[in-house]
KOLZA-168381 format. One line per 3 residues: number of its first residue (from 1); their letters; for each residue x, y, z of N, C-alpha, C. Coordinates in Angstrom, 1 decimal, always signed. Layout:
N
NUM = a = X,Y,Z,X,Y,Z,X,Y,Z | ...
END
This chain:
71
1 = xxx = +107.5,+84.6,+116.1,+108.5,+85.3,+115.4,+109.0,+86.4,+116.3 | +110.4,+86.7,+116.6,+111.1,+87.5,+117.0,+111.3,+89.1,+116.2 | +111.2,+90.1,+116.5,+111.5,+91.1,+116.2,+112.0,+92.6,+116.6
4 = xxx = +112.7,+93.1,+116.2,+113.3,+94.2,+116.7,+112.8,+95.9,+116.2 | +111.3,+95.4,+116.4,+110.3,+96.7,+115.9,+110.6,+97.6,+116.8 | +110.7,+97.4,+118.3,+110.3,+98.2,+119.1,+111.8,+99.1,+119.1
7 = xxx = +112.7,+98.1,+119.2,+113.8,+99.3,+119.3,+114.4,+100.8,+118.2 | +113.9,+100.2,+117.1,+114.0,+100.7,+115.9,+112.5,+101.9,+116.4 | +111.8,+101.3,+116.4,+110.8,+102.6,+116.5,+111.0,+103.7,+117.5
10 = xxx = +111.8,+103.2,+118.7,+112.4,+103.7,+119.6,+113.6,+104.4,+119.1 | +114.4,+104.1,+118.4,+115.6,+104.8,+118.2,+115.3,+106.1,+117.1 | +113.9,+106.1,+116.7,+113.5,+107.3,+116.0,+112.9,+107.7,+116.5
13 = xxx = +112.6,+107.8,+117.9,+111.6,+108.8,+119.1,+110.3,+108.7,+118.7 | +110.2,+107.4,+117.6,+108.5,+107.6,+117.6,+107.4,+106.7,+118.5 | +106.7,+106.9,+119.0,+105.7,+106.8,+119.4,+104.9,+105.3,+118.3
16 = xxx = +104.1,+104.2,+118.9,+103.4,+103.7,+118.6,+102.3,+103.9,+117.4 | +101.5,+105.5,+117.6,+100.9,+105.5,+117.4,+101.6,+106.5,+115.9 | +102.5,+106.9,+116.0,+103.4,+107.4,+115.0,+104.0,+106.8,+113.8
19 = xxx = +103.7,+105.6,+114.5,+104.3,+104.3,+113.4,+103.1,+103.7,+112.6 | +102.4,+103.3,+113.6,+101.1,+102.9,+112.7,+100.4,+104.2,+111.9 | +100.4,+105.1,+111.8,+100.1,+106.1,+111.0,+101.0,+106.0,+109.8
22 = xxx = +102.3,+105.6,+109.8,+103.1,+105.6,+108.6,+102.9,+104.2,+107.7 | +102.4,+103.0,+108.4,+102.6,+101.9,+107.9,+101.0,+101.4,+107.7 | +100.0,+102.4,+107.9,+98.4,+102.3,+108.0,+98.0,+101.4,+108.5
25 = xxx = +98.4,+101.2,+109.7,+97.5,+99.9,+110.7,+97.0,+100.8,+111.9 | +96.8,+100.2,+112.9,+96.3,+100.6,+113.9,+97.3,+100.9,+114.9 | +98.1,+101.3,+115.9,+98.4,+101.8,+117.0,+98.6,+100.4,+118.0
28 = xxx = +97.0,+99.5,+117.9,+96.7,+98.1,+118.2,+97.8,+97.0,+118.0 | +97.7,+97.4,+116.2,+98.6,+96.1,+115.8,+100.2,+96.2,+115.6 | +100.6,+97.7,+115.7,+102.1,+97.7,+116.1,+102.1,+97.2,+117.5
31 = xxx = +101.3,+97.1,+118.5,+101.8,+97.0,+119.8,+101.8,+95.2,+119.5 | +100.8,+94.6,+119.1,+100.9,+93.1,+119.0,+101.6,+92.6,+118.2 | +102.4,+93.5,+117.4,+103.8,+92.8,+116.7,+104.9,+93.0,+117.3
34 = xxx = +104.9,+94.2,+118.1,+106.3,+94.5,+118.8,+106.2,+93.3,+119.7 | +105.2,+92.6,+120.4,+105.1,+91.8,+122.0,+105.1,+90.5,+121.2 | +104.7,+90.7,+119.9,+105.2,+88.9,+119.1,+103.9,+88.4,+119.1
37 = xxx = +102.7,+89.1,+119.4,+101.3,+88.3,+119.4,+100.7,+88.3,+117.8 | +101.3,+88.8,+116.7,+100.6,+89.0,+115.7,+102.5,+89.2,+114.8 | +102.0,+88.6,+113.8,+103.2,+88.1,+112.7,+102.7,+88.9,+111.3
40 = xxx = +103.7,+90.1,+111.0,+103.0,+90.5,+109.7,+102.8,+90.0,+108.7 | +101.7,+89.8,+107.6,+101.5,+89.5,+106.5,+102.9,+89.9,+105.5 | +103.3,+89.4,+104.5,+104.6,+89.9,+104.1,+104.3,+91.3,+102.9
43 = xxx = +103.2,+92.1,+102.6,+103.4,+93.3,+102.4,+103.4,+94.2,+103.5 | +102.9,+93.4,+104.7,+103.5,+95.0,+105.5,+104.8,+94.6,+106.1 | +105.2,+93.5,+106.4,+106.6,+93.0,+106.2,+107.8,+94.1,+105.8
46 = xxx = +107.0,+94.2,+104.6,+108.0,+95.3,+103.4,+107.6,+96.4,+103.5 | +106.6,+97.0,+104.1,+106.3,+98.1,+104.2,+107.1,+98.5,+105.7 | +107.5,+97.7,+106.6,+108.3,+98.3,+107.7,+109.8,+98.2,+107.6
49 = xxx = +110.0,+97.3,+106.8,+111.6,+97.4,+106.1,+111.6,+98.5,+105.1 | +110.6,+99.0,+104.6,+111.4,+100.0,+103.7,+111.2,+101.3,+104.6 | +110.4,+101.2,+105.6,+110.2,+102.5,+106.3,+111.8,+102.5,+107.2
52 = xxx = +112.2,+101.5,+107.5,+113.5,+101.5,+108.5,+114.6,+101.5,+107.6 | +114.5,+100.8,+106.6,+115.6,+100.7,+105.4,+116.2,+99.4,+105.6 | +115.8,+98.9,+106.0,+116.4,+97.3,+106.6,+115.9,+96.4,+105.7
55 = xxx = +117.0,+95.1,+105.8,+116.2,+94.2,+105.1,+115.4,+93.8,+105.9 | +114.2,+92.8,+105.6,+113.3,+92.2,+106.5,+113.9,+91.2,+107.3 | +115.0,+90.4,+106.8,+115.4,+89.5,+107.5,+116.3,+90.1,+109.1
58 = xxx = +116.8,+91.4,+108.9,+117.7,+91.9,+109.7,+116.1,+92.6,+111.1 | +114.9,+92.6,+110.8,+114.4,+93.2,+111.6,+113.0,+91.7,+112.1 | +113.1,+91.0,+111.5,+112.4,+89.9,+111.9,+112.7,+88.2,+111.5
61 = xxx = +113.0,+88.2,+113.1,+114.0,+86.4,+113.2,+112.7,+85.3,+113.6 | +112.9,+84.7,+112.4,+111.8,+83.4,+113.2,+112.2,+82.8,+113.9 | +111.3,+81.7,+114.8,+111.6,+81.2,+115.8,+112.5,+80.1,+115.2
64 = xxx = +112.3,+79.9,+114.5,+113.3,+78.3,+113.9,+114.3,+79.0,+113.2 | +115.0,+80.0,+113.3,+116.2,+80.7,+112.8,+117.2,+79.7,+112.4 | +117.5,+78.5,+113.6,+118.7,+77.8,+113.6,+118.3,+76.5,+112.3
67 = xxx = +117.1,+76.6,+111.5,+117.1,+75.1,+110.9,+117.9,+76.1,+109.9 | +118.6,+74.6,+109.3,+119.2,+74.2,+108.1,+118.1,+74.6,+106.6 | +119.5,+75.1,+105.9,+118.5,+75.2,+104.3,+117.9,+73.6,+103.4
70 = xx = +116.8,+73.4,+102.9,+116.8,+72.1,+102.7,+117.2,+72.2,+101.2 | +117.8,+70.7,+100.8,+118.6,+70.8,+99.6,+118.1,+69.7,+98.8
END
């Protein structure tokens, strides 16, 4: 999964370890979500959309973005 953590955490001058202090993980696991190694569980999902104010969908694109809704 694709995500736009880094820039968003960037565009508030914070720091890695500034972020994971707000969202209670490690420093560790912001860095392996921003590089795409580690996919959040969907409450901290929601815990980094409400800290940015974003929907979740607007800050994390899966890789299969382009499939079709099934009907």
């Amino acid at each position: 999964m694709n995500n736009h953590l880094k820039a968003l955490r960037e565009s508030r001058g914070w720091t890695q370890g500034n972020l994971a202090d707000q969202l209670g993980v490690s420093r560790q696991t912001v860095n392996a979500l921003e590089t795409g190694r580690y996919d959040p569980a969907l409450p901290l999902a929601f815990r980094i959309a409400r800290l940015f104010d974003k929907p979740i969908e607007s800050i994390f694109i899966p890789d299969d973005a382009d499939v079709t809704t099934e009907r």
